[in-house]
Each structure stands twice: as structure tokens, then as C-alpha cells.
C-alpha positions as CSV (number, residue, x, y, z in Angstrom):
1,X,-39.8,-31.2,-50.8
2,X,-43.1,-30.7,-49.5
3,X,-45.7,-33.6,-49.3
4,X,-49.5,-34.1,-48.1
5,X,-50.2,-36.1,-45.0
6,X,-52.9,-38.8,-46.0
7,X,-55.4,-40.9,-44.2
8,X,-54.5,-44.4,-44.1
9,X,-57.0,-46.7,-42.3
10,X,-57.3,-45.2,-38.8
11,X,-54.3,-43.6,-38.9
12,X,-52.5,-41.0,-41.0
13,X,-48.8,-41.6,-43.1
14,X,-46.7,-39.9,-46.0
15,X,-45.9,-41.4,-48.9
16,X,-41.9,-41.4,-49.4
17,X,-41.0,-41.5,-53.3
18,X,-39.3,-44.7,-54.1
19,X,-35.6,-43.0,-55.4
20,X,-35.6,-41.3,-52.2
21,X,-36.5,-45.0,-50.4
22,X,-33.4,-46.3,-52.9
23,X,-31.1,-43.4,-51.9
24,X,-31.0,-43.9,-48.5
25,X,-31.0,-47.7,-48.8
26,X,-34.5,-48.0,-47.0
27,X,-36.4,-50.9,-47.4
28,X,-38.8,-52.8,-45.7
29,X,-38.4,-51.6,-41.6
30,X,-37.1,-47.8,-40.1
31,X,-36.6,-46.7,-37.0
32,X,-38.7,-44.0,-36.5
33,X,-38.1,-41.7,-33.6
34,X,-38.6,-37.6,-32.5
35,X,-36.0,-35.7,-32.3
36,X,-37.4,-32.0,-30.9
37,X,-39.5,-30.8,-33.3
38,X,-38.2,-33.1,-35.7
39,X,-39.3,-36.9,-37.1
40,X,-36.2,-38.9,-38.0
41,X,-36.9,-42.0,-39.9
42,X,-33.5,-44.4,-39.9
43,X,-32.3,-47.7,-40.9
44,X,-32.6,-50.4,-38.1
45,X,-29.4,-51.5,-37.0
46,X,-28.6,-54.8,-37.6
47,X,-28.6,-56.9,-34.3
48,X,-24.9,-58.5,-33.4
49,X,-24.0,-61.5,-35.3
50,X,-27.0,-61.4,-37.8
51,X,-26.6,-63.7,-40.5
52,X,-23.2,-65.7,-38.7
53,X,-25.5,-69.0,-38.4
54,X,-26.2,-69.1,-41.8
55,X,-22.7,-67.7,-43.0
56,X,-21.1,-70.5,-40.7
57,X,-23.7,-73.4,-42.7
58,X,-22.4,-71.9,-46.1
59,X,-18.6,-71.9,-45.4
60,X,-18.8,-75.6,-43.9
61,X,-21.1,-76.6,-47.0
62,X,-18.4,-75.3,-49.3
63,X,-15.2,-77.6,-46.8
64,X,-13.7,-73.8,-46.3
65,X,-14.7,-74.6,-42.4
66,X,-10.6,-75.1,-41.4
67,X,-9.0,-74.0,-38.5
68,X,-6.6,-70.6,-39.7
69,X,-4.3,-71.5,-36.4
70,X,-4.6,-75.2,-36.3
71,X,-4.7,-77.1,-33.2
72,X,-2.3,-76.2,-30.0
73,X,-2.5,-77.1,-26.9
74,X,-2.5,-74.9,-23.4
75,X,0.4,-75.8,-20.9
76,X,-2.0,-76.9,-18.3
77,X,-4.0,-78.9,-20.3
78,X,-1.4,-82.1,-19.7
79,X,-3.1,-82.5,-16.2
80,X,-6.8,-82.9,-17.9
81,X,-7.9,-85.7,-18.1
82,X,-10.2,-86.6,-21.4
């Protein structure tokens, strides 16, 4: 598929036709990097634990919040004192 390269502002961009936005599951943010010759637009990867805070407020909200392996104690922890 060929497209024109347009002046936008101060700078110049492509328009990308929204099935092909859909199709690779684009949306609001790519990573954008060259590659050779070559631009390669991506989806940003999601940082590490995105969304756990709020996935943690949702399960509590809902009492699934339990501990799976209960509580045990460690061998050593007799000598603690609390």
C-alpha cells in the first residue's frame, strides 16, 4: 500500500487507515523506532505489574482477597518476638 507523506503543523506524518490501526491492535501510543532503512511502528509494552493496584482494589472490593495457602508459620519464627 502506498501513501502520501503530509504536512502536519511543523512537522510531516502519514495517515494509517483505521482497519489497519484495528488489525494490529494499535491505539492511542507506538513505539516508533528505525530499523536500517526501515520505520517500525510497535505496540508499547506494558510496564511490569500495570494494572495489579487496581486489580488488587477490585478483588478485595469483591471479599475474593483470601490467602490460597493460609497462614503457616517458619521454624524460626518461635524465637521472634511480636
Amino acid at each position: 500500500m502506498k501513501t502520501t507523506i503530509r504536512r502536519m503543523g511543523n512537522s510531516h506524518g502519514v495517515l494509517i487507515p483505521k482497519p489497519i490501526l484495528a488489525q494490529l491492535g494499535l491505539e492511542d501510543e507506538v513505539e516508533m523506532q528505525i530499523e536500517g532503512n526501515t520505520l517500525v511502528l510497535r505496540r508499547p509494552q506494558k510496564k511490569a505489574r500495570e494494572g495489579w493496584a487496581e486489580a488488587s482494589q477490585s478483588i478485595a472490593a469483591v471479599g475474593d482477597d483470601r490467602l490460597v495457602m493460609g497462614e503457616f508459620p517458619n521454624a524460626d519464627d518461635v524465637e521472634f518476638i511480636w
